[in-house]
C-alpha positions in Angstrom: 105.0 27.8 130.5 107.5 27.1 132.9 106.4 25.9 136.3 108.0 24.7 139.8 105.6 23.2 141.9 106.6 22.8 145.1 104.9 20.3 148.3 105.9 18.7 151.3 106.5 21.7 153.6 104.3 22.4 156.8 104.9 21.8 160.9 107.2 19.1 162.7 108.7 19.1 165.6 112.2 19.4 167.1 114.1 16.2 165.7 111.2 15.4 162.9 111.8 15.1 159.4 110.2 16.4 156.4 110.7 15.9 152.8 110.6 18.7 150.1 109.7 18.1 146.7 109.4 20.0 143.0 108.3 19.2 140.1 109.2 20.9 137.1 107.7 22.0 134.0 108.3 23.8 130.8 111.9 23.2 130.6 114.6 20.2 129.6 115.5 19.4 133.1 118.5 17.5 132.7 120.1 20.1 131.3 119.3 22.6 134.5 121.4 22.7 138.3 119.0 22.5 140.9 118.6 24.1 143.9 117.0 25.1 147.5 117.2 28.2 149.3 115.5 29.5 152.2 115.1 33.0 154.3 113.4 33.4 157.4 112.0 36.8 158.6 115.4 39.3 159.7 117.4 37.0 157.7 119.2 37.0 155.0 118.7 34.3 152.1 120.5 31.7 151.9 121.5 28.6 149.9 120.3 25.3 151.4 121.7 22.7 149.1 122.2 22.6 145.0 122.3 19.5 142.9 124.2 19.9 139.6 123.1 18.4 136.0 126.2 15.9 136.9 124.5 14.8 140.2 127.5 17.4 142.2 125.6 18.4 145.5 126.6 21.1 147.8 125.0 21.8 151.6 124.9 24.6 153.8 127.7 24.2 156.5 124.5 24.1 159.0 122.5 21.9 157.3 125.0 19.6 156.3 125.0 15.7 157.6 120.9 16.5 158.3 119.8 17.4 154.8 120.1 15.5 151.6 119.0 17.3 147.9 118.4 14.9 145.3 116.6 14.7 141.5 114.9 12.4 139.3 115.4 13.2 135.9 112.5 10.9 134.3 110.2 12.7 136.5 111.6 16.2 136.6 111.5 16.5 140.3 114.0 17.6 142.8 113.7 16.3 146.6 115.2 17.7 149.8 115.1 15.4 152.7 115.3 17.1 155.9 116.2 15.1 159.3 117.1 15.9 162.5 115.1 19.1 162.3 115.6 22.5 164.5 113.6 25.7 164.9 116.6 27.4 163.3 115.6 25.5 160.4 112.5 27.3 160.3 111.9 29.5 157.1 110.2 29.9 153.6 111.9 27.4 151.2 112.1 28.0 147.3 113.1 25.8 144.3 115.5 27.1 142.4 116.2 25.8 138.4 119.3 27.5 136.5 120.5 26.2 133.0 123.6 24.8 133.4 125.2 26.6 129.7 122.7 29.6 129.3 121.9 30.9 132.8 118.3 31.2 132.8 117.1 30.7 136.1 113.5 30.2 137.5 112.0 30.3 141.3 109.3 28.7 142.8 106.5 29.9 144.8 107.8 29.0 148.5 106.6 26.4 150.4 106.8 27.4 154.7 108.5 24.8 157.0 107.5 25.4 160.6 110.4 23.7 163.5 108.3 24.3 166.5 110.8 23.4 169.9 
């Protein structure tokens, strides 16, 4: 069964820092681009950052210089480092996995980061 598991999400402070992960499971990860999206309540979803089967990343024009996505292949896990944190930041984050030839595409559950100011 496929799985992404996420952790690492919670409450910080303005300016803190808080690191993402997610491990996957029932699929050849090397051969899916990786991703993190958020949405906060009123908002629209949005694409956070994606990490391609090449190592390509993109960011989020307002994320971009605080966050950094990254993946380790051996262990199936893709990261999401987030400094210099604000409230707008605030929002329910999901893992994304989408084969890079075939399109399938699985979510995670969601893991809540909190930016209180």
């Amino acid at each position: 069964q496929v799985q992404l598991v996420e952790s690492g999400g919670g409450l910080v402070q303005a300016g803190g820092s808080l690191r993402l992960s997610c491990a996957a499971s029932g699929i050849a990860f090397s051969l899916f681009d990786m991703g993190w999206y958020r949405q906060a309540p009123g908002k629209q979803r949005e694409s956070v950052a994606t990490i391609s089967t090449g190592g390509t990343t993109d960011y989020a024009d307002s994320v971009k210089g605080r966050f950094t996505i990254s993946r380790d292949n051996a262990e199936s896990t893709v990261y999401l480092q987030m400094n210099s944190l604000k409230p707008e930041d605030t929002a329910a984050y999901y893992c994304t996995a989408k084969h890079r030839i075939f399109k399938f595409e699985y979510w995670g559950q969601g893991t809540q980061v909190t930016v209180s100011s």
